[in-house]
Structures are given as C-alpha cells and as structure tokens.
CHARMM internal coordinates of N, CA and C (Angstrom, degrees):
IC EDIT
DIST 1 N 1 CA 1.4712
DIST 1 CA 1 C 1.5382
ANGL 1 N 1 CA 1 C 110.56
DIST 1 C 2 N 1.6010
ANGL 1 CA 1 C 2 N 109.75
DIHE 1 N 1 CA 1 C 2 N -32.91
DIST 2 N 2 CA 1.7574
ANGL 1 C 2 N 2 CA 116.93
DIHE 1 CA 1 C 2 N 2 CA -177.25
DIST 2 CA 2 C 1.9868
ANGL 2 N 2 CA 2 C 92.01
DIHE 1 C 2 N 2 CA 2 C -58.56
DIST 2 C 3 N 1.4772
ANGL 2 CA 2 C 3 N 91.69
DIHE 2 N 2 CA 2 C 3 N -48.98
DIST 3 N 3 CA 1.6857
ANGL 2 C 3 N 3 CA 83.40
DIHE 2 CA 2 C 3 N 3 CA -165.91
DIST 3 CA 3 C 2.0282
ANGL 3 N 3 CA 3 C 120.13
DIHE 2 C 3 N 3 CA 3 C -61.24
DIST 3 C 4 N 1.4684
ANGL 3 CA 3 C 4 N 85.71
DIHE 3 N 3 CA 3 C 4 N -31.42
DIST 4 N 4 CA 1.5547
ANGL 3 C 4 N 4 CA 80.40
DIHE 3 CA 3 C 4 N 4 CA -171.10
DIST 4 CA 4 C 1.6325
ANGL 4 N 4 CA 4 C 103.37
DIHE 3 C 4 N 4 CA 4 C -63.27
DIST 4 C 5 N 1.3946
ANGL 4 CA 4 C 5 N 128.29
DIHE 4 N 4 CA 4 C 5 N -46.95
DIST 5 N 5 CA 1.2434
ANGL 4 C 5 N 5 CA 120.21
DIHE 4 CA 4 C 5 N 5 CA -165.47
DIST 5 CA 5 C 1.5957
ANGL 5 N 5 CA 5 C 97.30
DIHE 4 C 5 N 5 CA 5 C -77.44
DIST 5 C 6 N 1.4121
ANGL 5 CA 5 C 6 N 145.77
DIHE 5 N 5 CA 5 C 6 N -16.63
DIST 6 N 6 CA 1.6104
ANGL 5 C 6 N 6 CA 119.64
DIHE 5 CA 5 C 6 N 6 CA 157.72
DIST 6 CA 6 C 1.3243
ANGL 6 N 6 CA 6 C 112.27
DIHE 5 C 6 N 6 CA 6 C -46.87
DIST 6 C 7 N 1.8867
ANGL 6 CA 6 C 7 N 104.85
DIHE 6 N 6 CA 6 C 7 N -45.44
DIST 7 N 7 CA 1.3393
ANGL 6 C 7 N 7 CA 113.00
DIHE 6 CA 6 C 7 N 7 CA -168.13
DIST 7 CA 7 C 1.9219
ANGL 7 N 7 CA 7 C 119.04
DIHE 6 C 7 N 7 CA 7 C -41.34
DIST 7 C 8 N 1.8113
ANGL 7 CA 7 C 8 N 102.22
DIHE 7 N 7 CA 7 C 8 N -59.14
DIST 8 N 8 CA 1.0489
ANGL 7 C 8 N 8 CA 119.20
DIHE 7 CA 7 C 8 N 8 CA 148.69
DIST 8 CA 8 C 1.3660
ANGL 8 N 8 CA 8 C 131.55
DIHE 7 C 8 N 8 CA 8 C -21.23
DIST 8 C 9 N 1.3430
ANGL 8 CA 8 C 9 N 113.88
DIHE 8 N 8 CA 8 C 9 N -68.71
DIST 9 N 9 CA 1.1612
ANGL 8 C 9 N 9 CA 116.73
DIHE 8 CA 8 C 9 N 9 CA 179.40
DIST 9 CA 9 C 1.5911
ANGL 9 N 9 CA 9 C 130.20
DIHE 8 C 9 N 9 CA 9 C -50.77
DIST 9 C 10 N 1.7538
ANGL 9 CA 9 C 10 N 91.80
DIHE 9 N 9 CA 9 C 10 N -51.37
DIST 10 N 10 CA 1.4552
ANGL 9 C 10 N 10 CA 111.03
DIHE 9 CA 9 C 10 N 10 CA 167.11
DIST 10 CA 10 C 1.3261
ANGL 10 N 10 CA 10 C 105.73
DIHE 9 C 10 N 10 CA 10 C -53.51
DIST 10 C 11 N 1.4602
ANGL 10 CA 10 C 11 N 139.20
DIHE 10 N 10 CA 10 C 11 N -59.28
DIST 11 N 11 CA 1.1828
ANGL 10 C 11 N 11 CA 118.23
DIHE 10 CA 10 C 11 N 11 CA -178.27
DIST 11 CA 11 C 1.2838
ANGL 11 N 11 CA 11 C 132.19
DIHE 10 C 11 N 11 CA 11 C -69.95
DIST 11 C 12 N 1.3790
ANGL 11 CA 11 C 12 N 102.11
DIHE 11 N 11 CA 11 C 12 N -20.34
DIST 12 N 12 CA 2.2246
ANGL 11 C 12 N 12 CA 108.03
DIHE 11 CA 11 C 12 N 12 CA 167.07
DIST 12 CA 12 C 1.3556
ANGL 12 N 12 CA 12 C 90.99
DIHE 11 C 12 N 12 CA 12 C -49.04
DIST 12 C 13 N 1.5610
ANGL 12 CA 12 C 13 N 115.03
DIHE 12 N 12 CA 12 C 13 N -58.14
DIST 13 N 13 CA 1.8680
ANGL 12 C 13 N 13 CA 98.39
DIHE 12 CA 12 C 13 N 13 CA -142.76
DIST 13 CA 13 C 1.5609
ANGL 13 N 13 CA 13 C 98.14
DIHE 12 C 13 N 13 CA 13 C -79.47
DIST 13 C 14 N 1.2160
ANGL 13 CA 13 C 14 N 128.31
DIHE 13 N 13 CA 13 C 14 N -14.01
DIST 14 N 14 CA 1.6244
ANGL 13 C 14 N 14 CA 124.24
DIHE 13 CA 13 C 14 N 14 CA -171.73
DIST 14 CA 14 C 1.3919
ANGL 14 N 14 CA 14 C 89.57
DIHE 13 C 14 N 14 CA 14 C -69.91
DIST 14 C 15 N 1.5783
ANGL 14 CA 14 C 15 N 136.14
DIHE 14 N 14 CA 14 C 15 N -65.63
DIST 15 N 15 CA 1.2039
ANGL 14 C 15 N 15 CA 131.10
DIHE 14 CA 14 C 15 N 15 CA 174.90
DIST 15 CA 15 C 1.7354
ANGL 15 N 15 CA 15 C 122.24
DIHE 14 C 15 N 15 CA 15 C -28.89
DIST 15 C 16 N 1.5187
ANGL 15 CA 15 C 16 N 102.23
DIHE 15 N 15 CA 15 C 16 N -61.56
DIST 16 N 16 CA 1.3667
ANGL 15 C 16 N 16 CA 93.64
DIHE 15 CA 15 C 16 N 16 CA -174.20
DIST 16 CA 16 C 1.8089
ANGL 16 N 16 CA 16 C 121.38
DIHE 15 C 16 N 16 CA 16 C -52.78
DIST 16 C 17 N 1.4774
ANGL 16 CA 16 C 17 N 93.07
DIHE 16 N 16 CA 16 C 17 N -21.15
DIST 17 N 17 CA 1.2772
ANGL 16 C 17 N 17 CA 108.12
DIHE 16 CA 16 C 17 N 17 CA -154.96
DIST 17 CA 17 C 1.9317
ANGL 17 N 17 CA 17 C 103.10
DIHE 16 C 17 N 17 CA 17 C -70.38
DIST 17 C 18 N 1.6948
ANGL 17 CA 17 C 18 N 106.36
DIHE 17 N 17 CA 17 C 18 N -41.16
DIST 18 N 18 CA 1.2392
ANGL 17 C 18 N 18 CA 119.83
DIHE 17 CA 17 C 18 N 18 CA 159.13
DIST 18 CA 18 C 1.0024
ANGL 18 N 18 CA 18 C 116.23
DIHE 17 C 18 N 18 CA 18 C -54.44
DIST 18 C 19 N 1.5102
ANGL 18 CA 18 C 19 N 119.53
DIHE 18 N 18 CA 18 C 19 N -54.03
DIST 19 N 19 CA 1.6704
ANGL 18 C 19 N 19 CA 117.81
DIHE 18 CA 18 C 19 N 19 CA -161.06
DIST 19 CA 19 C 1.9478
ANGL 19 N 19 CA 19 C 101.21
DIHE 18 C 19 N 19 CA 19 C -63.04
DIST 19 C 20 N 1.2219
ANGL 19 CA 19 C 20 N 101.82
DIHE 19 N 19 CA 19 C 20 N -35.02
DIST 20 N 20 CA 1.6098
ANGL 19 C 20 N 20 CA 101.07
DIHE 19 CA 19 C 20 N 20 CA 167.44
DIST 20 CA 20 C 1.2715
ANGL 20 N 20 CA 20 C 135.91
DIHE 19 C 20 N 20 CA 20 C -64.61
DIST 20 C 21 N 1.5374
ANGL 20 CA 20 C 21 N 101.39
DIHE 20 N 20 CA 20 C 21 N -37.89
DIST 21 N 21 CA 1.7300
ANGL 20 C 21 N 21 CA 96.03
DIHE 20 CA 20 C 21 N 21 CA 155.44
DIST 21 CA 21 C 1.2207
ANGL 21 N 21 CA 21 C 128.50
DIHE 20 C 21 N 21 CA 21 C -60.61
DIST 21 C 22 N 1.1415
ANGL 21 CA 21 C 22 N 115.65
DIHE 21 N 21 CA 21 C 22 N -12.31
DIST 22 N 22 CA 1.5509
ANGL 21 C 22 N 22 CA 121.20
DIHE 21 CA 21 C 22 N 22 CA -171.87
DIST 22 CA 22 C 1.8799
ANGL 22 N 22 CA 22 C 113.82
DIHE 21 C 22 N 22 CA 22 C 90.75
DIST 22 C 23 N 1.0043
ANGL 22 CA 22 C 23 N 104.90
DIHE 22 N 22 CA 22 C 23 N -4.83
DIST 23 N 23 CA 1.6136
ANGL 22 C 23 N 23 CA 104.35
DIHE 22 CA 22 C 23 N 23 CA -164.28
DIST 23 CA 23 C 1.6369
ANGL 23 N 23 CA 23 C 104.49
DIHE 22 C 23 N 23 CA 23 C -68.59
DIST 23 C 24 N 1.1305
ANGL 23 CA 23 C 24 N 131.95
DIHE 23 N 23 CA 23 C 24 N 62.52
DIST 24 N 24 CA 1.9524
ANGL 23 C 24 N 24 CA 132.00
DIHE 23 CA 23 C 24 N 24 CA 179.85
DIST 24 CA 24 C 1.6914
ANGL 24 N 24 CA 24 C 94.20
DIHE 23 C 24 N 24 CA 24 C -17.76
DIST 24 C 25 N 1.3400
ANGL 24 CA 24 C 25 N 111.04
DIHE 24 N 24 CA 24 C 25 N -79.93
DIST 25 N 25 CA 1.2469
ANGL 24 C 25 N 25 CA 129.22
DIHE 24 CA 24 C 25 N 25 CA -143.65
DIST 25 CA 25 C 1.7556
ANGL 25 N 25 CA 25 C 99.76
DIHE 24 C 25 N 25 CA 25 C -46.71
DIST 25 C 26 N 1.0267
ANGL 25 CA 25 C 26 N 112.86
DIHE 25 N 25 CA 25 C 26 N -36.89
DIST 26 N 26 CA 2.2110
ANGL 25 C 26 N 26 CA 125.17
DIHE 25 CA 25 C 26 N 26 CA -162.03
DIST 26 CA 26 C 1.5569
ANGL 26 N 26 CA 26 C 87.87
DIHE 25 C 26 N 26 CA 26 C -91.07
DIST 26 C 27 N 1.4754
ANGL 26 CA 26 C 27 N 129.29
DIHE 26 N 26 CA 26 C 27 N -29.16
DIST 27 N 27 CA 1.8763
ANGL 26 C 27 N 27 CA 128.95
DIHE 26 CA 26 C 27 N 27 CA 165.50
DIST 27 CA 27 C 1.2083
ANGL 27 N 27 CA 27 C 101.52
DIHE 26 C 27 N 27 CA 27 C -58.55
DIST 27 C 28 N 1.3499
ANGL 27 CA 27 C 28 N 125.29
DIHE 27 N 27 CA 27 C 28 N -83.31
DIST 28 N 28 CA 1.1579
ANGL 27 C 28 N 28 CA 138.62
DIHE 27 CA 27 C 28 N 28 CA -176.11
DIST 28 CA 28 C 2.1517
ANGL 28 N 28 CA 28 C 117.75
DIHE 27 C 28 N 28 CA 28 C -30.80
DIST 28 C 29 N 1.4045
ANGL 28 CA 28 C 29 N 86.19
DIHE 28 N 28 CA 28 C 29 N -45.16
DIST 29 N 29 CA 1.6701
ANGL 28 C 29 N 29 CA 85.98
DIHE 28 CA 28 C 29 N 29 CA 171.97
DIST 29 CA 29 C 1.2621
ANGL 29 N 29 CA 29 C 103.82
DIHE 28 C 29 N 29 CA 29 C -66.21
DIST 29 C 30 N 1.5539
ANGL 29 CA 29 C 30 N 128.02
DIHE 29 N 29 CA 29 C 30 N -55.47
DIST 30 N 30 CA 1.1910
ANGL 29 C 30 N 30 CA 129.08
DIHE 29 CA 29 C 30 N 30 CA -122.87
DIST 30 CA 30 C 1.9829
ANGL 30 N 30 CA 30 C 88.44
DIHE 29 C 30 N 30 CA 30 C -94.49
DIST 30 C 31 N 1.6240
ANGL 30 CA 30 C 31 N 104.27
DIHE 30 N 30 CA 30 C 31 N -34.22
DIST 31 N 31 CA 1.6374
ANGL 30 C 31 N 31 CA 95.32
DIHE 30 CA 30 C 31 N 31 CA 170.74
DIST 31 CA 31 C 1.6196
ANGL 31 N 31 CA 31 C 108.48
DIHE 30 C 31 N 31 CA 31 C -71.47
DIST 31 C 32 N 1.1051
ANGL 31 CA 31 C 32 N 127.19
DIHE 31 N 31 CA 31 C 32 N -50.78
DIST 32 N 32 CA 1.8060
ANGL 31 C 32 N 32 CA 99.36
DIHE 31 CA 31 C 32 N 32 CA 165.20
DIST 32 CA 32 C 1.2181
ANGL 32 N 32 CA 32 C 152.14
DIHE 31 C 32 N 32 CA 32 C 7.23
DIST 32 C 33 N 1.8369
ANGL 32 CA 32 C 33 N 83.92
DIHE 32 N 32 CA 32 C 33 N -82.29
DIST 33 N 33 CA 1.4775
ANGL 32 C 33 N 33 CA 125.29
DIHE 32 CA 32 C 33 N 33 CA 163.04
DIST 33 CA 33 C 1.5816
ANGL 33 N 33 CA 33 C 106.17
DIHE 32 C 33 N 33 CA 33 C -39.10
DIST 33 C 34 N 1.3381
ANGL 33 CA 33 C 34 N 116.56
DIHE 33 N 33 CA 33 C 34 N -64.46
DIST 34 N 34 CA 1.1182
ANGL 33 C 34 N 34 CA 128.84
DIHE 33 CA 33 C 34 N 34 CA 174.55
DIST 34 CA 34 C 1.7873
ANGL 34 N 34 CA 34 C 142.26
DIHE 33 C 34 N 34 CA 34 C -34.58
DIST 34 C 35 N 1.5529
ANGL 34 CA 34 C 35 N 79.28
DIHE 34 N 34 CA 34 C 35 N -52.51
DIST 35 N 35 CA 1.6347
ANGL 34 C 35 N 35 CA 107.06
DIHE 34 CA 34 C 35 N 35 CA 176.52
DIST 35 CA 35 C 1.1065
ANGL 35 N 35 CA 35 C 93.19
DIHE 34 C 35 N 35 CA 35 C -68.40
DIST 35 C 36 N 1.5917
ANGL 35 CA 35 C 36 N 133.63
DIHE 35 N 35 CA 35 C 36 N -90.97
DIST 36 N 36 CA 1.2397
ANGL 35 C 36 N 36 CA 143.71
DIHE 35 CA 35 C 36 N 36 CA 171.07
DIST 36 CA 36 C 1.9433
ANGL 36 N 36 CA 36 C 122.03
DIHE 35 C 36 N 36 CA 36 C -1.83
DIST 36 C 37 N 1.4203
ANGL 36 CA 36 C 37 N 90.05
DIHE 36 N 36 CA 36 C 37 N -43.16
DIST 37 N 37 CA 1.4846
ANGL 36 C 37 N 37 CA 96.48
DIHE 36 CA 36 C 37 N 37 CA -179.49
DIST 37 CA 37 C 1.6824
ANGL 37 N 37 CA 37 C 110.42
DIHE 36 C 37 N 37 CA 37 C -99.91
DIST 37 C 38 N 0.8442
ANGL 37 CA 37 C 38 N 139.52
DIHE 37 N 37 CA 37 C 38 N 10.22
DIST 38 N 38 CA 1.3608
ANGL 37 C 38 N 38 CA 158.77
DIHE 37 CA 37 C 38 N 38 CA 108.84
DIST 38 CA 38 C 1.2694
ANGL 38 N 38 CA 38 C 144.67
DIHE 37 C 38 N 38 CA 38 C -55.06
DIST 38 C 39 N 1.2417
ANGL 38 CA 38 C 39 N 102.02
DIHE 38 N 38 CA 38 C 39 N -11.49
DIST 39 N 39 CA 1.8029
ANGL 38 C 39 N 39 CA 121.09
DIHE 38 CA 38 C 39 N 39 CA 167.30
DIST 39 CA 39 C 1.2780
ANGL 39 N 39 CA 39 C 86.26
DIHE 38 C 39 N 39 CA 39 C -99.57
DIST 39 C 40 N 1.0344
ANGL 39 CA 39 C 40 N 137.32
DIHE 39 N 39 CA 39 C 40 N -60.32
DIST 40 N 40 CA 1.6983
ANGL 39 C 40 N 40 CA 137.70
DIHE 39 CA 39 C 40 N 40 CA -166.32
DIST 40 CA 40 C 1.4922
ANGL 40 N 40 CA 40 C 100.52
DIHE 39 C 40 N 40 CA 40 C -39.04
DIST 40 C 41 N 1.7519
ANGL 40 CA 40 C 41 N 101.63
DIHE 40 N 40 CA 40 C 41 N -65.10
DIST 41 N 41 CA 1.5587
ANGL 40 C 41 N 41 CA 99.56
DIHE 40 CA 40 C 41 N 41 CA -171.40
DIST 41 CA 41 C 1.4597
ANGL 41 N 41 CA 41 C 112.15
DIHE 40 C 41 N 41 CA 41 C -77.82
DIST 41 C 42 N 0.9999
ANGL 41 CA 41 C 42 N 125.77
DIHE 41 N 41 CA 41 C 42 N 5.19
DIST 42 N 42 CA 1.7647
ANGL 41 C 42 N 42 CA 130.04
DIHE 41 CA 41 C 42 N 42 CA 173.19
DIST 42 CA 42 C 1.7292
ANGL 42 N 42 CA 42 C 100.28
DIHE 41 C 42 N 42 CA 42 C -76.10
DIST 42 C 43 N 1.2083
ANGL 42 CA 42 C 43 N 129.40
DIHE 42 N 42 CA 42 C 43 N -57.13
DIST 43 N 43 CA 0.7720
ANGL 42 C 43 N 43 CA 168.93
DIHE 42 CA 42 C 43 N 43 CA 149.33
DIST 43 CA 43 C 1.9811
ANGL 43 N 43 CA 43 C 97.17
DIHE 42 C 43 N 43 CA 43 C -10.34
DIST 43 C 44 N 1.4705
ANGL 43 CA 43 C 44 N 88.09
DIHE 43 N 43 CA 43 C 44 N -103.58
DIST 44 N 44 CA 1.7402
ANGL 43 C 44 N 44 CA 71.97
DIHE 43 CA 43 C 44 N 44 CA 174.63
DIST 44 CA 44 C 1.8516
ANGL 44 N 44 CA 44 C 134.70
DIHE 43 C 44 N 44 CA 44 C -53.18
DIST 44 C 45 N 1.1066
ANGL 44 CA 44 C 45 N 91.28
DIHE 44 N 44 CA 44 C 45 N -22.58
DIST 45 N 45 CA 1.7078
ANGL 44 C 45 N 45 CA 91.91
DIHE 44 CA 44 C 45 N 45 CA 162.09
DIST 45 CA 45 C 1.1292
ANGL 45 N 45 CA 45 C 136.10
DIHE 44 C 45 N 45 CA 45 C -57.61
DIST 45 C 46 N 1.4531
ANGL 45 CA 45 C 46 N 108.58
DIHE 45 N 45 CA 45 C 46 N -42.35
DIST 46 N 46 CA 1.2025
ANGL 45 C 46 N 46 CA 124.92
DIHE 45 CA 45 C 46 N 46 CA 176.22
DIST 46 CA 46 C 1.6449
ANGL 46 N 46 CA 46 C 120.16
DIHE 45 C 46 N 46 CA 46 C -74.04
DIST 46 C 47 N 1.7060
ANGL 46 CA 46 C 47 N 116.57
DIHE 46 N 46 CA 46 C 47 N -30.77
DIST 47 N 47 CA 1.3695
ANGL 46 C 47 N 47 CA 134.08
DIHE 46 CA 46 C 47 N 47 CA 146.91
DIST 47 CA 47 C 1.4318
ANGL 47 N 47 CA 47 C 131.41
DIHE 46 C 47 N 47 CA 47 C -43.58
DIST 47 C 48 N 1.4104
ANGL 47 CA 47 C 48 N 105.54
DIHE 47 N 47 CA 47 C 48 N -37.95
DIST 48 N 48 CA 0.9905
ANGL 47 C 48 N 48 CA 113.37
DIHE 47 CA 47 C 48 N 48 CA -174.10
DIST 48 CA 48 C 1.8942
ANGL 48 N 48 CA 48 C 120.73
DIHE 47 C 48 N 48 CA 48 C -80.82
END
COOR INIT
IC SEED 1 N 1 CA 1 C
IC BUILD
C-alpha cells in the first residue's frame, strides 16, 4: 500500500510537471495512464 501511494504520488507530480510545461498532448497520455491504473487498483480492492 506504502508503494502504491509513492506510485501515485510519482505520477501526480510527473503530471503536474507536464501540465506546467504546457505540453496537453504528454498530460492527456500520462492522465490516462493514470486513471486506468487506478481503475485497475479500484478494481482489485473491491474483489478482494
């Protein structure tokens, strides 16, 4: 659980870090990525 929320974390700040460059298109992937991998783990929790 420690790892998933670094995991998290690491991916908030990679996002912000895009959304600050301005680059939409590398946000847009990278929140996807995100969602997706958060439905995954929603997902087994709720399985479990």
């Amino acid at each position: 659980n420690k790892l998933l929320k670094t995991r998290i974390k690491t991916d908030q700040k990679r996002l912000a870090e895009v959304v600050n460059s301005k680059n939409i298109e590398e946000a847009e992937k990278n929140f996807n990525i995100l969602s997706k991998y958060l439905d995954h783990v929603l997902k087994l929790k709720s399985s479990s």
